[in-house]
Residue, then its C-alpha position, 0 to 999 in steps of 0.5 A: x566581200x568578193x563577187x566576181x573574179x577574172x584570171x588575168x594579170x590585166x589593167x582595168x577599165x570601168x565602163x562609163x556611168x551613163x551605160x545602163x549594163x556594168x562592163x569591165x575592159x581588162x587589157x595585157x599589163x605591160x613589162x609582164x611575163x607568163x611562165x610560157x613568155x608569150x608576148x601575145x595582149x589582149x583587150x577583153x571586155x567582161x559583163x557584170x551581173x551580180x544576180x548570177x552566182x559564181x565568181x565567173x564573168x562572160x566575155x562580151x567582146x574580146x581583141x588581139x592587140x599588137x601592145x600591150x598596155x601600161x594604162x586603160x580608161x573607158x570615156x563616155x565620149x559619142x555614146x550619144x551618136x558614133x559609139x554608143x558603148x564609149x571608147x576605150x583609150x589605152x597607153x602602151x610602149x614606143x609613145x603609144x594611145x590607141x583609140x578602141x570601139x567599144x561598141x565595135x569590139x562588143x559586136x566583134x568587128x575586125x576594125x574597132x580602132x577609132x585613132x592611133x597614136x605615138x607622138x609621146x616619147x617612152x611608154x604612156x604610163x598614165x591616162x585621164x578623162x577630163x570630168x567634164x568634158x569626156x572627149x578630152x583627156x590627159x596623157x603622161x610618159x617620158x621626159x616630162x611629156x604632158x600631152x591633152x588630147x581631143x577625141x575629135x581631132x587626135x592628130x595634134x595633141x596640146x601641152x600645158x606649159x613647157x616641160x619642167x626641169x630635170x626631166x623624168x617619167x610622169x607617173x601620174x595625171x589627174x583632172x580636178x574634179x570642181x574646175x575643168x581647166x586645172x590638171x596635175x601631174x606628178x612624177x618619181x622625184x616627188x615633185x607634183x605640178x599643178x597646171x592651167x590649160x587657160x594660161x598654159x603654165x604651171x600654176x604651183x608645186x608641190x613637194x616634202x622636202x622632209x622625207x624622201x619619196x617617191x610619187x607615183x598616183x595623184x587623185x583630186x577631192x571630189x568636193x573640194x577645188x584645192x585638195x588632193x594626194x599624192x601616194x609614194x611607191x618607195x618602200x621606205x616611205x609607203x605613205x599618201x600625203x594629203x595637201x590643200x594648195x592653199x597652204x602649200x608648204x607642207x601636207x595637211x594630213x599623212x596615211x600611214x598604213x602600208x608596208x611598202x610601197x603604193x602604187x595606185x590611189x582612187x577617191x570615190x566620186x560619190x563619197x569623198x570619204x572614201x579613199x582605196x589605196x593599193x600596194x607593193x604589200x598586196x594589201x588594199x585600204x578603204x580609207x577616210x581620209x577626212x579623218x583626223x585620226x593620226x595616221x590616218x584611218x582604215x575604215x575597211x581592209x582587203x585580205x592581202x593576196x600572194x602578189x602585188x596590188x598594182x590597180x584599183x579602181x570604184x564602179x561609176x555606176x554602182x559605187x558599192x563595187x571595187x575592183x583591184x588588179x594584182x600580179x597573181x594573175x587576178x583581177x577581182x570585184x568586191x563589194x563593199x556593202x557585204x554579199x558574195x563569197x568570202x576571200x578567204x574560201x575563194x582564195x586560190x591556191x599559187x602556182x609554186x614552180x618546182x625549182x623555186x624553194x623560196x617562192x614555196x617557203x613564202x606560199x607556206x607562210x601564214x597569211x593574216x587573217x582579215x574580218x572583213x565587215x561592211x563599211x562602219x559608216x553608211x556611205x554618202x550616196x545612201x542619203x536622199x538627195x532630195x524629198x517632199x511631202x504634202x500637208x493639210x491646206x496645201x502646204x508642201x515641204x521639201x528639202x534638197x542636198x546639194x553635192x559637197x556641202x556639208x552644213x545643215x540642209x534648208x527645209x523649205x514650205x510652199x503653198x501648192x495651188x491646184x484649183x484657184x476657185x476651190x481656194x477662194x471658197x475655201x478662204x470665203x468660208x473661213x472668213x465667214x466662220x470667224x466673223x459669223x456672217x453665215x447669213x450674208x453668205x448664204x445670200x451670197x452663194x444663192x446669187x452666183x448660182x443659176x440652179x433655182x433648185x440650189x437657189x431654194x436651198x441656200x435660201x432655206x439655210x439663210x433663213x436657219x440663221x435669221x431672228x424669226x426663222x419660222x415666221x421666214x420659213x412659212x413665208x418661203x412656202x407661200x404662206x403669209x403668216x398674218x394671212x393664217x393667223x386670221x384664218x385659224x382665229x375664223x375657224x375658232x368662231x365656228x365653235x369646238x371641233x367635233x371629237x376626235x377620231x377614236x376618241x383621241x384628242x387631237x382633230x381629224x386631219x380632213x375635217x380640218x381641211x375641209x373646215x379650212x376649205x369653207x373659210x372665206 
């Protein structure tokens, strides 16, 4: 469901994770033109609040830019010191890569620009952030031009290897998401190449020698080193082909559900069993491509819009947020979890020139209609990525999920100890419940303490499990019980007691005191 939209053809940039409020970059697309053939671009950053209603997002910040811009990303480089919103990098005609401020634009200042370069040949059509390291990133333009720049220093830019052969336009770089040294590049002919940064070469290629395509986005698996896809922007053959490198000959899986060509593929970082995929049929796709289902499959669908879908991108921060960009004039934030307004109410109506009798027929046309639902699936990042709960006796269970695995999770039981001397009673008067000791305990316990009060107490509860507890008792208050004996059998020789009070029969209580008292 759609939550948000902005009204402009525009290439967009997620704001990174690690910034606690969402913002989105969008810059001018390039090789575009309104009905007024303005070539004025701008750079606008928009905030993000779901709680608001409405379809509208505020400008935070916005910028009047000489170029307009084939590419935009946003890295997380200084934002623990120089720039604390990031920087936005983007890639335009003549070679082209300006380094912006975000902060800078935020907080409006006229100078935003952190470094600006046009050491490329042709216009910089593709741009990526190395996972890892995010000063670094990966640029993509003519003549197989392959440059890795360093936000540190961006006045010499590094190449992986020597330029392949024939030359052509890099349509597509992509960082492998498992190891930081490894980057592929793809290009119209089909051809994809894998490079090591470590050895500055090309390490494999990749390409269907069966079918005529041509590529034009590459993207890595989140969790797996040696897998990712390619996507064709040919109309005659609009497929992503998925491959794993370890049997390089021939694509492991192929998607088939576009009609024409696609020209943008993002996997979600937190579920790589989601794959949006975007396209000349202005349509979009949420596949699972881990799926074995021949073709490949859907498991969410956009209402298809009046243009081409040229972008689309995941949220870092909240990966339930999609973003899709298309040449209507629109870019639009969806919800893949269900919520805001439906596309089909919020859909806006086309502008129809009123020379252009076709574009109206194709206005006209019925569209098909979409039931959009939530994901059929709960997606990864709902698991619990790790728990814990105590038990009797100190035991606590835990369990943790580690990222990528999918085999049964370990379920572990500890023993935690908190106070060391409470475990040892406890030990010691389980011992003595099972072998019966309770005297020798209780003696035990009276010897460690210094309080002649708890002394007396377990001295009494020692007696309790001796053979002649009375006898032992009357010795505890300071009677001999031979000693009595002799007094009461004295107290016999006297004669019988008078009768009792009341004529009862039991004695007098003082008169036996005092007959006690007279005994020598």
């Amino acid at each position: 469901m759609k939550v948000k939209e902005i009204s402009r053809t525009a290439n967009v940039a997620w704001s990174p994770a690690g910034l606690q409020s969402i913002h989105v970059a969008c810059g001018t697309v390039a090789q575009q033109l309104d009905a007024t053939f303005s070539t004025n671009a701008k750079l606008e950053i928009f905030s993000l609040d779901l709680s608001t209603p409405g379809l509208s997002m505020p400008v935070v910040g916005s910028m009047e830019s000489p170029q307009r811009f084939h590419k935009l990303i946003w890295t997380a480089h200084g934002m623990a010191g120089q720039h604390p919103s990031g920087v936005i990098i983007g890639g335009s005609d003549n070679g082209i890569i300006t380094c912006l401020d975000a902060n800078a634009i935020i907080n409006g200042e006229s100078d935003p620009v952190v470094s600006q370069t046009n050491q490329h040949v042709g216009p910089v059509r593709t741009l990526d952030v190395n996972p890892f390291q995010p000063n670094l990133f990966a640029s993509g333009a003519s003549e197989s031009e392959i440059f890795i720049w360093d936000l540190n220093n961006c006045s010499t830019p590094m190449s992986p290897g020597n330029k392949p052969h024939p030359l052509e336009d890099i349509t597509g770089v992509a960082w492998n998401m498992q190891v930081q040294h490894i980057l592929a590049s793809t290009s119209p002919s089909g051809r994809s190449i894998v490079w090591d940064l470590r050895k500055n070469e090309p390490i494999i290629q990749v390409s269907d020698t069966s079918s005529r395509i041509r590529c034009k986005a590459i993207a890595w698996h989140p969790d797996v080193a040696t897998q990712m896809i390619t996507a064709s922007e040919d109309d005659r053959a609009p497929i992503i082909q998925m491959w794993d490198l370890r049997f390089a000959t021939a694509p492991m899986r192929t998607l088939e559900r576009h009609t024409r060509g696609v020209l943008s593929v993002a996997w979600c970082p937190q579920d790589s069993d989601l794959l949006l995929s975007a396209g000349k049929d202005n349509q979009v796709f949420c596949w699972n491509p881990n799926s074995e289902k021949p073709g490949g499959e859907v498991v969410y669908e956009l209402a298809a819009t009046s243009q081409w879908m040229f972008e689309c991108n995941w949220c870092p921060r909240n990966p339930a947020i999609i973003s899709t960009a298309s040449f209507d004039g629109h870019v639009s934030l969806y919800s893949l979890l269900g919520g805001g307004v439906s596309q089909h109410s919020a859909q806006s109506t086309p502008i129809i020139p009123a020379d252009d009798v076709f574009a109206g027929i194709a206005a006209a046309r019925p569209k098909h209609a979409v039931e959009q639902s939530p994901l059929k699936n709960p997606p990864k990042w709902f698991r619990r990525p790790c728990g814990a709960s105590f038990s009797f006796g100190g035991k606590l269970v835990s369990f943790g999920n580690t990222r990528g695995e999918d085999v049964a999770k370990l379920v572990h039981v500890s023993q935690v100890v908190t106070e060391h001397e409470l475990l040892e009673s406890s030990k010691s008067l389980e011992e003595t419940i099972n072998q019966k000791r309770f005297a020798e305990f209780c003696e035990e316990r009276g010897r460690k303490t210094s309080n002649q009060q708890e002394k007396n107490i377990w001295s009494f509860l020692k007696v309790t499990f001796e053979p002649e507890p009375r006898r032992q008792y009357l010795k505890l208050l300071g009677y001999d019980p031979e000693d009595l004996a002799k007094k009461f059998a004295q107290m016999d020789s006297f004669g019988p007691p008078p009768p009792a009070v009341g004529g009862g029969k039991f004695l007098d209580v003082n008169e036996l005191s005092q007959r006690l008292a007279n005994i020598p």
